[in-house]
Backbone bond lengths (Angstrom), bond angles and torsions (degrees), N, CA, C in turn:
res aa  C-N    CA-C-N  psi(-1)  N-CA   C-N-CA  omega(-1)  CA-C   N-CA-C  phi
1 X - - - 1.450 - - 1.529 110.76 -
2 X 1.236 120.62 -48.82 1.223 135.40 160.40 1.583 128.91 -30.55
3 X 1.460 87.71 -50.66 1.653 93.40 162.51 1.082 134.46 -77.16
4 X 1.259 114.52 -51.52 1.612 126.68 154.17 1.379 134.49 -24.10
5 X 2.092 104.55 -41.71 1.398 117.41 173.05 1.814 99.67 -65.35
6 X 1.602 114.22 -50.96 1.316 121.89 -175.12 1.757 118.18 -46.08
7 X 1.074 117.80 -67.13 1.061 137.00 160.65 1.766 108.06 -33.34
8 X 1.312 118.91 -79.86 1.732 108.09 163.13 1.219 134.67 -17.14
9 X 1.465 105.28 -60.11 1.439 134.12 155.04 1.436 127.26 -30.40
10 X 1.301 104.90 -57.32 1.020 108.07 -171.23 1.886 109.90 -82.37
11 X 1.488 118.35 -44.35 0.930 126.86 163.46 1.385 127.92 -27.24
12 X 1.853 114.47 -42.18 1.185 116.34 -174.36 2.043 109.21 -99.46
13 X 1.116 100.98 -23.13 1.850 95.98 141.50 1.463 113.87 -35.24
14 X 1.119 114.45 -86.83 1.516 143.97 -173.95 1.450 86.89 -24.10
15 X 1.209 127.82 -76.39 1.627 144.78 -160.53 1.161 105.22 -65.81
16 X 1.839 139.17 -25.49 1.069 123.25 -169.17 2.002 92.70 -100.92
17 X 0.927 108.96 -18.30 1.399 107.58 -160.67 2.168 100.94 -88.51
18 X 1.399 95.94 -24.37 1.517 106.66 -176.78 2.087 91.48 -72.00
19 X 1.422 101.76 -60.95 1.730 88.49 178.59 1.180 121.91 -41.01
20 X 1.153 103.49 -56.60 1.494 108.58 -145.83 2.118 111.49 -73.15
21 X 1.745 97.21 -8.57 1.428 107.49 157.48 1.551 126.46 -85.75
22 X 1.629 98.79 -17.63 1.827 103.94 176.84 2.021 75.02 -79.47
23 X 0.684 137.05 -70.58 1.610 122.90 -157.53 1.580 132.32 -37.85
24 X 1.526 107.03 -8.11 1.442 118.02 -163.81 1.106 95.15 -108.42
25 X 1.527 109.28 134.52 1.389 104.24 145.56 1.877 117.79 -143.43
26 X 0.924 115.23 151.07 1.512 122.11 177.09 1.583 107.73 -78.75
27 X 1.853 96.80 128.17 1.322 124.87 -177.61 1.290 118.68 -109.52
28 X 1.472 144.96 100.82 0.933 121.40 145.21 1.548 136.42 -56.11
29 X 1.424 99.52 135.59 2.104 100.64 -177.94 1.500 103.03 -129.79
30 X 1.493 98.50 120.68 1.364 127.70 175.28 1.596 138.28 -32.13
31 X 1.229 148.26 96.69 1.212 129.83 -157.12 1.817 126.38 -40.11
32 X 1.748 109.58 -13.47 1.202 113.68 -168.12 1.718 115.60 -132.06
33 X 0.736 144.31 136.88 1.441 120.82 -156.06 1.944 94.86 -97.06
34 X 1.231 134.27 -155.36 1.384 140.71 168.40 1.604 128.07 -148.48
35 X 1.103 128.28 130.36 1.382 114.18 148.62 1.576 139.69 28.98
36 X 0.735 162.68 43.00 1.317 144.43 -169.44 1.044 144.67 -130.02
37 X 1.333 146.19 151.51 1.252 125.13 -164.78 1.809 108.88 -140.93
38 X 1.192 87.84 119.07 1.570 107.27 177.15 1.397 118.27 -110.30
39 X 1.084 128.78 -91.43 1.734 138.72 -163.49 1.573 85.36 -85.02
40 X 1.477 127.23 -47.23 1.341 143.54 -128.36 1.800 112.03 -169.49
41 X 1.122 128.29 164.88 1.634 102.59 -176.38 1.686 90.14 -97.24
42 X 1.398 106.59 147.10 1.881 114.15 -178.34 1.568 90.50 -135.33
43 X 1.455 102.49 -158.70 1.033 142.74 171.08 2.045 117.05 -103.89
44 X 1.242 103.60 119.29 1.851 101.95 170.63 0.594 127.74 -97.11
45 X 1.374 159.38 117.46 1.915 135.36 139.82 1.930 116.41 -33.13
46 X 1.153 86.76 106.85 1.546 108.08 155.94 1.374 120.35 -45.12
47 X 1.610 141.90 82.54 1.129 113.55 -179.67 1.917 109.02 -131.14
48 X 1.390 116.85 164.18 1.252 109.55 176.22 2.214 102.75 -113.37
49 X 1.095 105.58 162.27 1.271 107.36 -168.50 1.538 99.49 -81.58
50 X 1.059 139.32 172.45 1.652 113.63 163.36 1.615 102.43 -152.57
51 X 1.281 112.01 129.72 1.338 131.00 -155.67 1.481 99.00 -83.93
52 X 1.402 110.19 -162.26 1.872 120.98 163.33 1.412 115.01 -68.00
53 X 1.507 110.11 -49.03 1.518 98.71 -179.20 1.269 110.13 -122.48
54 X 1.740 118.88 140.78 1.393 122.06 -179.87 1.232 121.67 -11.43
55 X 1.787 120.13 -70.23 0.976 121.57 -177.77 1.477 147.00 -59.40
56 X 1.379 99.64 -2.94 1.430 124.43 151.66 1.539 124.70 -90.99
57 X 1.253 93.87 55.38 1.865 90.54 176.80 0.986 115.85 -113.20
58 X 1.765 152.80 122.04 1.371 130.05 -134.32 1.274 82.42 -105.60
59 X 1.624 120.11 -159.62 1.385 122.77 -152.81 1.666 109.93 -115.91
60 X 1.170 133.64 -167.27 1.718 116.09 -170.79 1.117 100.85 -97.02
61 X 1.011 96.76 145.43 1.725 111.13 172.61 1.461 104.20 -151.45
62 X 1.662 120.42 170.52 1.534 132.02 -129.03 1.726 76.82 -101.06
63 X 1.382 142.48 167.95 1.056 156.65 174.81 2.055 105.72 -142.36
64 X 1.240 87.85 88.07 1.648 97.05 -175.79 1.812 109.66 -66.56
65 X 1.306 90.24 -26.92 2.024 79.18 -166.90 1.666 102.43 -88.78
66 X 1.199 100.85 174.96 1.815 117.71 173.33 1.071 108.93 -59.03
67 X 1.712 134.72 161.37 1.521 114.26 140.17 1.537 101.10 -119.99
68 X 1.341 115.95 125.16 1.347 122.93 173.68 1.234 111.14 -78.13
69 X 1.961 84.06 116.67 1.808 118.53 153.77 1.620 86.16 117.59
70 X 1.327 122.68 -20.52 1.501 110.39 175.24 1.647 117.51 -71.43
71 X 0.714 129.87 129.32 1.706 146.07 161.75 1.539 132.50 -87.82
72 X 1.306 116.50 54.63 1.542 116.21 -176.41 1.546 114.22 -37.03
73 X 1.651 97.53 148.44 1.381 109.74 165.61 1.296 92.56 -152.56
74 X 1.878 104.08 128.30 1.141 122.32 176.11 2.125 111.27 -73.59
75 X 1.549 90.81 133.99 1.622 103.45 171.99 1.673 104.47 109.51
76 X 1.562 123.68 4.95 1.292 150.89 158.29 1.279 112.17 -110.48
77 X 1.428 106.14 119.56 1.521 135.64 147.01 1.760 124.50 -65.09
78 X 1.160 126.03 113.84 1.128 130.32 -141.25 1.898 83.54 -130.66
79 X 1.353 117.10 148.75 1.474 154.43 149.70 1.514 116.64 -152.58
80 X 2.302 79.77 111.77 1.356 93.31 -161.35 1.752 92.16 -113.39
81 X 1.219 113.87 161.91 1.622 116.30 177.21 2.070 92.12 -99.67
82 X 1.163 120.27 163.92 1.523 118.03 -161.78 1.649 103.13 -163.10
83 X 1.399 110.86 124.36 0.911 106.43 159.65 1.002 127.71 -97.02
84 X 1.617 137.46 128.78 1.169 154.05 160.29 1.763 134.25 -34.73
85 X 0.668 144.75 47.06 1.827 138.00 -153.14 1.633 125.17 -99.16
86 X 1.111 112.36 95.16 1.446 88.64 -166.09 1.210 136.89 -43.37
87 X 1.475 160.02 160.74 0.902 145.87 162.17 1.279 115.33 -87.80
88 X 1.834 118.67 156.83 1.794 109.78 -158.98 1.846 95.41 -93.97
89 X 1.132 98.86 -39.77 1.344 110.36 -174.78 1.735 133.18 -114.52
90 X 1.596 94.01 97.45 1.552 91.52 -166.32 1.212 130.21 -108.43
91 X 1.676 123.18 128.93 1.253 98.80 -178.56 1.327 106.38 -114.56
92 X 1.758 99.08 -174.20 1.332 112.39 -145.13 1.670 115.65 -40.05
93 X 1.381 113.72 -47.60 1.649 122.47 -176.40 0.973 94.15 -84.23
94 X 1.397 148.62 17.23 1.787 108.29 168.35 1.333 112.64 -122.56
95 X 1.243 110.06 167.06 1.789 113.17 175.95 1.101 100.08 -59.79
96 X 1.476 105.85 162.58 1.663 119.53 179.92 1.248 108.00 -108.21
97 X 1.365 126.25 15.38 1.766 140.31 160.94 1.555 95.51 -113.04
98 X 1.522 99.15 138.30 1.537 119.47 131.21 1.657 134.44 -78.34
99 X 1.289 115.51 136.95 1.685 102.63 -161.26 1.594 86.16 -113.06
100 X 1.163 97.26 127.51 1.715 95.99 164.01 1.490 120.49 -135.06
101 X 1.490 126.87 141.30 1.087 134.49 -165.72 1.319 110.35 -86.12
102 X 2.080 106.32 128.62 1.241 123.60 -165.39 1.584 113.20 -98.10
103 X 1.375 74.51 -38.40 1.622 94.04 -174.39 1.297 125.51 170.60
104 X 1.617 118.27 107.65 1.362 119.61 164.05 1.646 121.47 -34.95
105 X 1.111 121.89 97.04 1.343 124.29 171.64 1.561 111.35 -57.11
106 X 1.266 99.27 -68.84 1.586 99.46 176.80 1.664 104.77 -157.30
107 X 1.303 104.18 150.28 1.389 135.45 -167.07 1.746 112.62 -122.85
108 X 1.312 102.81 89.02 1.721 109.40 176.90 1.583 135.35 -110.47
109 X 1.353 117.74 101.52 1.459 89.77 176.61 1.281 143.62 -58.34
110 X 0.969 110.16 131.98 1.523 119.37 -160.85 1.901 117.60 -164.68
111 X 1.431 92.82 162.67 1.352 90.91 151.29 1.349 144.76 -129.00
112 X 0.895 129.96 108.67 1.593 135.16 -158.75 1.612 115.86 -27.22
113 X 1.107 114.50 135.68 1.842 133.61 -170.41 1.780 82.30 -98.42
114 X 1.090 75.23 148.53 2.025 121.21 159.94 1.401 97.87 27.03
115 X 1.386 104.65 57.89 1.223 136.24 153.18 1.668 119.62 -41.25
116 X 1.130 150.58 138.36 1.455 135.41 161.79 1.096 105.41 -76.35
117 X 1.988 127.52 169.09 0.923 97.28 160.79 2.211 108.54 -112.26
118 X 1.628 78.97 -1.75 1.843 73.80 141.90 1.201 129.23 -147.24
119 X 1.338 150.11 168.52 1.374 126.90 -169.62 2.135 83.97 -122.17
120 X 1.373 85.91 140.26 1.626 123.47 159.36 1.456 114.77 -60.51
121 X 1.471 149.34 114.13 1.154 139.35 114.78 1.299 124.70 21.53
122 X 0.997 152.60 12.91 1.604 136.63 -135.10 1.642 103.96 -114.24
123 X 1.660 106.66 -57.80 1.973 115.07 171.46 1.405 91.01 -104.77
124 X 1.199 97.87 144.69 1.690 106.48 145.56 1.394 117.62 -135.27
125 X 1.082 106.41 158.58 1.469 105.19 -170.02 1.684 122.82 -126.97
């Protein structure tokens, strides 16, 4: 019985720790934020998604939702790790993820490369 509980146990580790890595993903956020207009016209974070290898890093696009616990400051380049969560209850304007901050990877001053100088509609997030 003993083992059995262990074994269970351990299994559902395994299962919470396998999600909760499909849930993350690393964001780059832009030194400058942009324009935008969603519900209302605001302000975005600029960010690109960023894969395993460099050369898979897709291109900037506007990031409409919050990320909770992050704190922008414009004229910093930010790679943040993020957790993903769905949200249970969504309405019409909002993302159907919660973004929450895992961990500042790194924080550089700088100014952001190959910038657009407008961004397209195309993802939103």
């Amino acid at each position: 019985m003993k083992r059995l509980l262990g074994v269970m146990f351990a299994g559902a580790v395994l299962t919470a720790c396998a999600s909760t890595a499909q849930n993350q993903v690393i964001l780059k956020v832009a030194s400058s934020q942009a324009e935008c207009v969603g519900v209302a016209p605001q302000k975005c974070l600029l960010v690109q998604e960023v894969a395993e290898t460099v050369a898979a890093i897709a291109d900037w696009e506007f990031f409409y939702s919050n990320i909770d616990g992050f704190t922008y400051e414009p004229g910093f380049e930010y790679t943040l790790l993020i957790d993903k969560v769905p949200r249970e209850h969504v309405a019409a304007d909002q993302s159907s993820m919660i973004y929450r901050l895992a961990k500042v990877v790194d924080k550089t001053a700088k100014t952001s490369e190959n910038m657009p100088k407008t961004l397209s509609m195309t993802k939103i997030r």
